[in-house]
C-alpha positions in Angstrom: 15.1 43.0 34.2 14.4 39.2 34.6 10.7 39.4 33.6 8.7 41.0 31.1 6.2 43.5 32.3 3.3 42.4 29.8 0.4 39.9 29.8 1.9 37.6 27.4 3.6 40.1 25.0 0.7 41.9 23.4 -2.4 43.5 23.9 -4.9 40.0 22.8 -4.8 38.7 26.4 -5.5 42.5 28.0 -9.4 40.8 28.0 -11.1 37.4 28.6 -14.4 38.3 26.2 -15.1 36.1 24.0 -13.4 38.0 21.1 -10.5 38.1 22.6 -10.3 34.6 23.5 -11.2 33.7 19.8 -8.7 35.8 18.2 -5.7 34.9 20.6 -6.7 31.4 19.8 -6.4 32.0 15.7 -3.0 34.1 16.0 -1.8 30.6 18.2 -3.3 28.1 15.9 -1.3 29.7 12.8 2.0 28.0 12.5 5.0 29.9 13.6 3.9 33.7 14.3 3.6 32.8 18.4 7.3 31.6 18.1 8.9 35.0 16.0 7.0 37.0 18.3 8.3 35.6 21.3 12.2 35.4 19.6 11.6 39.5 18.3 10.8 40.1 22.2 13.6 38.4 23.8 15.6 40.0 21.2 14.6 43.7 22.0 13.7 43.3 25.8 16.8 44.0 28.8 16.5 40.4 30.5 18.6 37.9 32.1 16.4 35.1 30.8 17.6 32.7 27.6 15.2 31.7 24.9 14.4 28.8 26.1 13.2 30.3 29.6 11.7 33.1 27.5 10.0 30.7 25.7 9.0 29.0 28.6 7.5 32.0 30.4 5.9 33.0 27.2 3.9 29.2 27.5 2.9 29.9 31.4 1.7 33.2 30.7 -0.4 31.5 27.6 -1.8 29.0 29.6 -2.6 31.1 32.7 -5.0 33.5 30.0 -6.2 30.2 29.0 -7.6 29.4 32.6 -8.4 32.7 33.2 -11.0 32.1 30.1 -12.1 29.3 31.8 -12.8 30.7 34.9 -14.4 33.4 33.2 -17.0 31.2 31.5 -17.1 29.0 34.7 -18.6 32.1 36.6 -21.8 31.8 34.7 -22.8 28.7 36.4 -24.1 27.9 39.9 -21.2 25.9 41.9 -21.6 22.4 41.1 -24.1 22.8 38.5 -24.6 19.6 36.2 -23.5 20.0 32.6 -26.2 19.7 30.4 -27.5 15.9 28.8 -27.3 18.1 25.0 -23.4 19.2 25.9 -22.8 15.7 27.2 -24.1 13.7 24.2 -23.0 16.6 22.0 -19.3 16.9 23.0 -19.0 13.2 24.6 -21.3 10.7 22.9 -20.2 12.4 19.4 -16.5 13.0 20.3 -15.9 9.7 20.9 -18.1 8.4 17.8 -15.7 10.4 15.8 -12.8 9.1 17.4 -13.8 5.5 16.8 -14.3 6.4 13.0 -10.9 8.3 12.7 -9.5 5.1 13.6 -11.7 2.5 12.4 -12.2 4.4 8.9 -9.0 3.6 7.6 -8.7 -0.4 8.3 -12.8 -0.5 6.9 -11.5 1.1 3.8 -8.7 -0.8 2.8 -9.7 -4.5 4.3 -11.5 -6.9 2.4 -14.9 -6.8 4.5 -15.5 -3.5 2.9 -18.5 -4.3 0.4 -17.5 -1.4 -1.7 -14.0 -2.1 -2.4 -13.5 -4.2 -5.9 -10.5 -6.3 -6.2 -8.7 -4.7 -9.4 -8.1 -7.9 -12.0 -4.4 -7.6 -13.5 -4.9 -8.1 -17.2 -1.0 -7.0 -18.7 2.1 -5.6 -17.3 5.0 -4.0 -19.1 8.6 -2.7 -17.5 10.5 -0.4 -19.1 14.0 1.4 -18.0 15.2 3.9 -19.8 17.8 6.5 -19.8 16.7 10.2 -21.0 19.4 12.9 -21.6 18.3 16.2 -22.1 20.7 19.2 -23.1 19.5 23.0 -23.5 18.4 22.4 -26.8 17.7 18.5 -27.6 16.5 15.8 -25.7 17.6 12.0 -26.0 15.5 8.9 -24.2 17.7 5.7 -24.5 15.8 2.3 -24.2 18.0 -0.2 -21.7 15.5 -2.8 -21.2 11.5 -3.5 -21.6 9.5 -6.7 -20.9 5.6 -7.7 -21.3 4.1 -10.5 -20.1 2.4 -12.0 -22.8 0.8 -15.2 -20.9 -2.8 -15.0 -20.5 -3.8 -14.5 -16.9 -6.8 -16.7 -15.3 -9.0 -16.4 -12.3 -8.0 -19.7 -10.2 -11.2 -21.7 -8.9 -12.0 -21.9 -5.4 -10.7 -26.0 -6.0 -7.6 -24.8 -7.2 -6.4 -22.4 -4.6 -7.6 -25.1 -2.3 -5.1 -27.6 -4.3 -2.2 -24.8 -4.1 -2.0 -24.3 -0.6 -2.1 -27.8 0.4 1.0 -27.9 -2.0 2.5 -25.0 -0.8 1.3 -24.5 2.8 
């Protein structure tokens, strides 16, 4: 009664075809369902296993249908067969395009090279706090403080900023 008698718990992994594979891989891409599964087999099964080797077992048997996919597809191919150029620049040359962009996108958005971006001026700026109480039938907003600026505000020259930072360096 140690291990369980099944490939994996249920009947997706029974055959490598191509449907198969695809569905076993939705059902394990949707958050949670692999894991209640697994607990609602422990729970039910006669074992000598914990969770966490259940769980664990659950993983290898998951990983061996995984290779066993592989190997399937793998059989189409002559031994050492070279992958094609269109699979190589497909999957390489553009995964790792897209990987430099998923990590470059973000600094070239937000830094100050990017020729889009517009620096927004500050023309006014008002804080308020208040304090709002609210019963079940009437609601009461307190003002506690507010302040607006009401000095004009400039663009410095290029000869003043110069002039500031030798002051303040």
């Amino acid at each position: 009664h140690d291990l369980p008698a099944s490939t994996g718990g249920h009947n997706l992994t029974s055959s490598t075809h191509l449907f198969n594979r695809t569905v076993y891989r939705v059902y394990r891409s949707i958050p949670l369902l692999e894991e209640i599964r697994i607990l609602l087999d422990w729970t039910v099964a006669k074992t000598s296993l914990d969770t966490f080797m259940w769980f664990k077992l659950e993983d290898a048997y998951s990983s061996l249908y995984f290779v066993k996919g592989d190997m399937t597809v793998r059989k189409m191919y002559y031994p050492a067969e070279h992958r094609w150029l269109s699979e190589k620049i497909g999957l390489g040359l553009c995964g790792i395009v897209g990987l430099v962009l998923l990590l470059l996108a973000p600094i070239l958005l937000f830094s100050s090279f990017n020729p889009v971006r517009i620096s927004n001026r500050v023309d006014d700026a008002t804080s308020t706090v208040s304090l709002r109480v609210e019963s079940s039938t009437d609601t009461l907003v307190v003002p506690l403080y507010e302040a607006s600026s009401a000095v004009t505000i400039r663009d410095f020259s290029k000869c003043e900023i110069r002039r500031y930072l030798r002051s303040f360096p």
